[in-house]
C-alpha positions as CSV (number, residue, x, y, z in Angstrom):
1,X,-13.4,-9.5,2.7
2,X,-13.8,-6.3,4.8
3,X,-14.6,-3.3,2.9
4,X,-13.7,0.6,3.7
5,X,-16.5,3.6,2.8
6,X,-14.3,6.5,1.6
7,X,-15.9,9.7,0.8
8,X,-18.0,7.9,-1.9
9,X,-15.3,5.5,-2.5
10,X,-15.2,1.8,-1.5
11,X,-12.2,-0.2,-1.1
12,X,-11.2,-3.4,0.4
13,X,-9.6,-3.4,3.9
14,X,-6.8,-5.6,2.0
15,X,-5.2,-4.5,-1.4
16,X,-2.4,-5.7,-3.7
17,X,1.0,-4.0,-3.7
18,X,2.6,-4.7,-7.1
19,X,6.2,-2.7,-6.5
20,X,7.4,-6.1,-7.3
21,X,5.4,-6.5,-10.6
22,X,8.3,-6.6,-13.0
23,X,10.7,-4.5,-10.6
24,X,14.3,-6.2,-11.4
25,X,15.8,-4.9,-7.4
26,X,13.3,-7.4,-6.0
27,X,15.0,-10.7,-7.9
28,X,11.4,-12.5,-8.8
29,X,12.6,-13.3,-12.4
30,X,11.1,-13.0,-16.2
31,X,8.4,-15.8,-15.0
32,X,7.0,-14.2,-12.4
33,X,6.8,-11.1,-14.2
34,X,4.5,-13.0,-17.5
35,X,2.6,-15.3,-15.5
36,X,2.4,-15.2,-11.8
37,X,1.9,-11.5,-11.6
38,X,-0.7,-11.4,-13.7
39,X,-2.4,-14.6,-12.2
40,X,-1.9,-12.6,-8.8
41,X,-4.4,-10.0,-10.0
42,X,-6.8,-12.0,-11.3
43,X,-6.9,-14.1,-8.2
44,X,-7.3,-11.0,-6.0
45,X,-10.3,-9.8,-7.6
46,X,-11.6,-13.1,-7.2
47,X,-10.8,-13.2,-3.7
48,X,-12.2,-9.8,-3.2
49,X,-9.4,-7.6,-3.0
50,X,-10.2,-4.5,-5.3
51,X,-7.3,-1.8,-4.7
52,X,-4.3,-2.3,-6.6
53,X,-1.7,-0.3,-6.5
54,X,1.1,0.7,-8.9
55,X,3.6,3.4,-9.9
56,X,4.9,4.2,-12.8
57,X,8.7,4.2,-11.7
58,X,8.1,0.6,-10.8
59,X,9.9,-1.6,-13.8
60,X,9.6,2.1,-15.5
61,X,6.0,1.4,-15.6
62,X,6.5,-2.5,-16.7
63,X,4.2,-2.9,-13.5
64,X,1.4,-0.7,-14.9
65,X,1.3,-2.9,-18.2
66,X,1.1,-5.7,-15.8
67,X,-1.6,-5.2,-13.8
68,X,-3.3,-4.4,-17.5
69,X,-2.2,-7.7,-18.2
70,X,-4.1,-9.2,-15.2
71,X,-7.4,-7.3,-15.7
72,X,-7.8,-8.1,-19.1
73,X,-7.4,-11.9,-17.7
74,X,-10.2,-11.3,-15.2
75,X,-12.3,-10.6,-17.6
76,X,-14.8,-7.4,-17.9
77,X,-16.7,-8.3,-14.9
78,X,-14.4,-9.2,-12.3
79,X,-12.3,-5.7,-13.6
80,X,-15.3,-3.6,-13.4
81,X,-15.0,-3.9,-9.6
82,X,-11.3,-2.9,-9.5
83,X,-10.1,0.0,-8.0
84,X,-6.8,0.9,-9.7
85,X,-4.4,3.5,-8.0
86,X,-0.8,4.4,-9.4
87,X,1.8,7.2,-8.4
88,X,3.4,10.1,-9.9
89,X,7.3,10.5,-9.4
90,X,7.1,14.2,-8.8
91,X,10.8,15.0,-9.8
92,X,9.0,18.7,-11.9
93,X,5.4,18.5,-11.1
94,X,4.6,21.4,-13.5
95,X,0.9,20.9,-14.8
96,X,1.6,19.9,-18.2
97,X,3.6,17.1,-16.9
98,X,1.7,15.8,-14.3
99,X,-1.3,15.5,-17.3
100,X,0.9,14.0,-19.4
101,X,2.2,12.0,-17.2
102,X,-0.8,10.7,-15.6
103,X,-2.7,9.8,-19.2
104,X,0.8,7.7,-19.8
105,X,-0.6,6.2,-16.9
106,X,-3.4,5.6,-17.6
107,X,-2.8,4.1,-21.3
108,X,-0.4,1.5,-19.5
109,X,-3.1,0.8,-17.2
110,X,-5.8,0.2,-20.3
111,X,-8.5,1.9,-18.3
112,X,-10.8,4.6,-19.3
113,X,-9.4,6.2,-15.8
114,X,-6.9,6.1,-13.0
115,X,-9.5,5.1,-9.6
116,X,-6.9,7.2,-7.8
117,X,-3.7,9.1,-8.9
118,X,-1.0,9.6,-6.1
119,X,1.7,11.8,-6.1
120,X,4.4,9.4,-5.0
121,X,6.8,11.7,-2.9
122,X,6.8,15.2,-1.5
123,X,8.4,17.8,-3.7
124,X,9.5,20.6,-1.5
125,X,10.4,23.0,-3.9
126,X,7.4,23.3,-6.2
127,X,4.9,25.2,-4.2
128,X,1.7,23.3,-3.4
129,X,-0.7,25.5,-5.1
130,X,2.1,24.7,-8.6
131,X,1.4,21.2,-8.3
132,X,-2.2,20.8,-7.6
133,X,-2.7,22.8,-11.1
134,X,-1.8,19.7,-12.7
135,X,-4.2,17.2,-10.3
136,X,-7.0,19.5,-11.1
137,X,-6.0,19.0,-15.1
138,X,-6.0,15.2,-14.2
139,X,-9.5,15.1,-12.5
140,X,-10.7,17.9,-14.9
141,X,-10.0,16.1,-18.1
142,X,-11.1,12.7,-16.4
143,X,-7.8,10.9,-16.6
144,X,-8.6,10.2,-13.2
145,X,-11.4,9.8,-10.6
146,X,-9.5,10.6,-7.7
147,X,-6.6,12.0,-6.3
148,X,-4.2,11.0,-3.3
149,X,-0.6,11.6,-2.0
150,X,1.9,9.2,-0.6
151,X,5.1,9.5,1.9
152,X,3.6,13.3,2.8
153,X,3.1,14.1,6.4
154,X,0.2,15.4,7.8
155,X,0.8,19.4,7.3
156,X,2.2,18.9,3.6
157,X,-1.2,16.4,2.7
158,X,-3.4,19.5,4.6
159,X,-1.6,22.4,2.6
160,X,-2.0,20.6,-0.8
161,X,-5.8,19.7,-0.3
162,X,-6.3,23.0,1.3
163,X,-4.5,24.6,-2.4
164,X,-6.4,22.1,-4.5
165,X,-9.7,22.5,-2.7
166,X,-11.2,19.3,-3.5
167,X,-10.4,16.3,-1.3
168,X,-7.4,14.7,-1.7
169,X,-8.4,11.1,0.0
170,X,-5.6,9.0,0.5
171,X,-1.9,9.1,1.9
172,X,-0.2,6.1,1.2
173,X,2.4,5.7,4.0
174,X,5.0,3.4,5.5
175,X,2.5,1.5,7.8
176,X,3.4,-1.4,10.5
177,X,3.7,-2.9,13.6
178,X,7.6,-2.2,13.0
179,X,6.6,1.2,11.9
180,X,3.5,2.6,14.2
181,X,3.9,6.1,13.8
182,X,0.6,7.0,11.2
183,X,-1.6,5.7,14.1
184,X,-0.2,9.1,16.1
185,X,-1.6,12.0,13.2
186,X,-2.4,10.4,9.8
187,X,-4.9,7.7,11.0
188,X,-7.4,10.1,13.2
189,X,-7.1,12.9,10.4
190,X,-8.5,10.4,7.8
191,X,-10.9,9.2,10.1
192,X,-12.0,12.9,11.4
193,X,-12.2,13.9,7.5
194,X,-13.5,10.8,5.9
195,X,-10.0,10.3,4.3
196,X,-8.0,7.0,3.7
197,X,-4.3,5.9,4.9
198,X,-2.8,3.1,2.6
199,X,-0.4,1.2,4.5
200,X,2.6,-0.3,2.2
201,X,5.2,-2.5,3.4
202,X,2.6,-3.7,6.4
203,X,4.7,-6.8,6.8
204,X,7.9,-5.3,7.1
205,X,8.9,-6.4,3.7
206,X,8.8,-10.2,5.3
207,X,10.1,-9.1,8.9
208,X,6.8,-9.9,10.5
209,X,5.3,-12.4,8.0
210,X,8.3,-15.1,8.7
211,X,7.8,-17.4,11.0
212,X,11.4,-17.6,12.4
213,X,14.8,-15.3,12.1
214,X,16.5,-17.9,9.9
215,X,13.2,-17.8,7.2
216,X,13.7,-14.2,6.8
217,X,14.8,-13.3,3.2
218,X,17.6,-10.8,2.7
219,X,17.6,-11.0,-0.9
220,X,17.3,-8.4,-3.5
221,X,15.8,-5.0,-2.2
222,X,14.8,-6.7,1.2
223,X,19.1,-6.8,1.4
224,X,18.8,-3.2,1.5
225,X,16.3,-2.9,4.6
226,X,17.7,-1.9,8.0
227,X,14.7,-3.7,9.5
228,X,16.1,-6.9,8.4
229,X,20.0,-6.7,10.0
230,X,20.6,-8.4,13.1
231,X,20.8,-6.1,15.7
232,X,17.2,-4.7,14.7
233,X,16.1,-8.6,14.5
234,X,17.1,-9.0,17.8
235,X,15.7,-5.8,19.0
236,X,11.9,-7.0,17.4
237,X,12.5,-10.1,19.7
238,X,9.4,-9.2,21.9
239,X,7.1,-8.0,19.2
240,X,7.8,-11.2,17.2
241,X,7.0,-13.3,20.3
242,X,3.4,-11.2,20.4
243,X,2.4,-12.0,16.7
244,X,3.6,-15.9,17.4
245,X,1.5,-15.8,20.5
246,X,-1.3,-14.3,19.1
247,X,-1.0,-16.1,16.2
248,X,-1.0,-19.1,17.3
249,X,-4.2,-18.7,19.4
250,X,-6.2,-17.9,16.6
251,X,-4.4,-20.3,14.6
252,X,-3.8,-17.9,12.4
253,X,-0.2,-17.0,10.4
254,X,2.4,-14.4,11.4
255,X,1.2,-12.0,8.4
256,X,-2.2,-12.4,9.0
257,X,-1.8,-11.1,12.6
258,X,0.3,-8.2,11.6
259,X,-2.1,-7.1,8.7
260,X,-5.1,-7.7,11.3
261,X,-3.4,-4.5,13.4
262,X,-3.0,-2.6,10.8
263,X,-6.4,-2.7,9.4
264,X,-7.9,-2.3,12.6
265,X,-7.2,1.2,12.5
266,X,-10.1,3.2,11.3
267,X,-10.3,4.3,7.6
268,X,-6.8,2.5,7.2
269,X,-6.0,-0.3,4.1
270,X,-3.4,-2.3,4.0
271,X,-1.3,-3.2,0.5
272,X,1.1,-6.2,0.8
273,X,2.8,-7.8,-2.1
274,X,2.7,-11.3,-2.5
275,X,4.9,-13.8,-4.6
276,X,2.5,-16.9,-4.6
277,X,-1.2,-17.1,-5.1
278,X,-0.5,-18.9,-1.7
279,X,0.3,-15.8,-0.3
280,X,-2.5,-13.7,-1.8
281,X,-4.4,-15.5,0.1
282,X,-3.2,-16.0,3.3
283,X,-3.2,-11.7,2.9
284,X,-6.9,-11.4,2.3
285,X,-7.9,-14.2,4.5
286,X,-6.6,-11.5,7.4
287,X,-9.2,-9.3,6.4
288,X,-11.8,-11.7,8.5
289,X,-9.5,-12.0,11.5
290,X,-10.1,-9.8,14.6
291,X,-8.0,-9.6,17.7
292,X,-9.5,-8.9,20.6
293,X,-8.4,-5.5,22.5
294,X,-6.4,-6.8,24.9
295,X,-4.7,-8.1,21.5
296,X,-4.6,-5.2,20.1
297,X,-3.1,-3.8,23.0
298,X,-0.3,-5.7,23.5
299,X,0.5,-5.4,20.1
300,X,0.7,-1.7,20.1
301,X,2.9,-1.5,23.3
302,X,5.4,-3.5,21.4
303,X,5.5,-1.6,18.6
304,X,5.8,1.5,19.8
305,X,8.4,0.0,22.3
306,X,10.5,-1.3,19.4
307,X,9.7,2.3,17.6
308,X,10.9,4.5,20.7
309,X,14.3,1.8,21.0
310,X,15.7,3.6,17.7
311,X,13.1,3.9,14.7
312,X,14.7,2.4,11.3
């Protein structure tokens, strides 16, 4: 397992998304959610992996009691090493709320506190310097260690660091070979300030981890995804033939060479989901692949050629 050096904070290159962790849209069933999930944590701090990520709108915080589930499975010394992150739905982002908010968070969790504590989407309506009263509560009163944002552009995550004056070190963004753009702004800002972007849905939500149209799932949320209707499969035609190519010369899978670009990116992590333990590891296993530049290369000219064709 790679490993990223963040402002005194050390993560692995490849986390665990659990939107999925008890989340009814995505269809994985009551089983999935007591055992496999669970299992999936345990297995990924075994593996390595030591960001996880959460939210507390996903399963209305069923996923936070989840991934609690799976470090107390672990056991104290493979959950010591964990670095837990979850996200604030900022609908009012008044202080009091945020700190309340956040130590519900952190009681689902069963942690003594949050590794990192994310407002989940821009609020344009409370002013900056209103909301970062309540993430200076949260680090004040050591609900949590760290603070992030996610979904916020590069001005909005400079205005609320510059209002909170302490570093805010993460933005957890939309992050793919199907959706390129953080490499333009978010990626050399967190390198240039020692700063980290989290890349969620890195495979597309299954687009680029499939190994053929027909084995793409359009079930459940992933029914929802313009990325996954015909005319945008057929329009990811040449990108998909450059991770097949490239994957097969490294005999490598589809996912591991889409993770492998994203992660190449400085200071950038990458936090798929996974519904086997099969596919937990086949994740982190990507973490030890590198492509060479030309590789790279072609990879990015696709994906910025299916970007500039009509992003979706």
């Amino acid at each position: 397992m790679r490993y990223l050096d963040v402002d005194g904070v050390r993560v692995s290159a490849i986390g665990l998304g659990t939107w999925q962790f008890g989340s009814r849209e995505w269809g994985y069933g009551a089983a999935y959610a007591a055992h496999v999930a669970p299992a999936l944590v345990r297995r990924a701090l075994e593996l390595g992996i030591t960001l996880i990520d959460s939210a507390e709108v996903y399963g209305f915080g069923e996923s936070e009691r989840i991934v609690a589930r799976g470090l107390a499975a672990a056991g104290p010394d493979l959950a010591a090493g964990a670095f837990v992150a979850t996200k604030l739905l900022p609908i009012l982002p008044l202080p009091s709320i945020v700190a309340a908010r956040a130590a519900g968070s952190r009681d689902r969790l069963e942690v003594a506190s949050i590794d990192l504590y994310q407002l989940h989407w821009p609020n344009p309506i409370v002013p900056a310097r209103t909301q970062v009263v309540g993430l200076r509560r949260v680090l004040d009163a050591g609900i949590a260690r760290h603070v992030g944002v996610s979904n916020h552009g590069l001005g909005r995550w400079r205005a609320l660091e510059s209002a909170l004056r302490r570093p805010i070190i993460s933005n957890q963004v939309r992050f793919s070979l199907t959706s390129p753009a953080p490499r333009w702004d978010l990626v050399p800002y967190a390198a240039e300030r020692s700063r980290l972007v989290i890349a969620y849905s890195p495979l597309a939500q299954g687009l680029l981890a499939a190994d053929q149209r027909s084995a793409v799932s359009r079930t459940g949320i992933r029914g929802m995804r313009t990325t996954l209707r015909d005319a945008a499969l057929r329009r990811a035609g040449p990108l998909l033939a450059a991770v097949r190519e490239i994957a097969s010369a490294h005999d490598a899978t589809h996912a591991q060479v889409a993770l492998a670009w994203v992660i190449s990116h400085p200071n950038t992590a990458a936090i798929p989901g996974a519904r086997t333990l099969e596919q937990l590891e086949e994740n982190a296993a990507a973490a030890d692949l590198v492509l060479a530049p030309e590789e790279l290369a072609w990879l990015t000219a696709e994906a910025e050629r299916f970007d500039a064709a009509g992003r979706l």
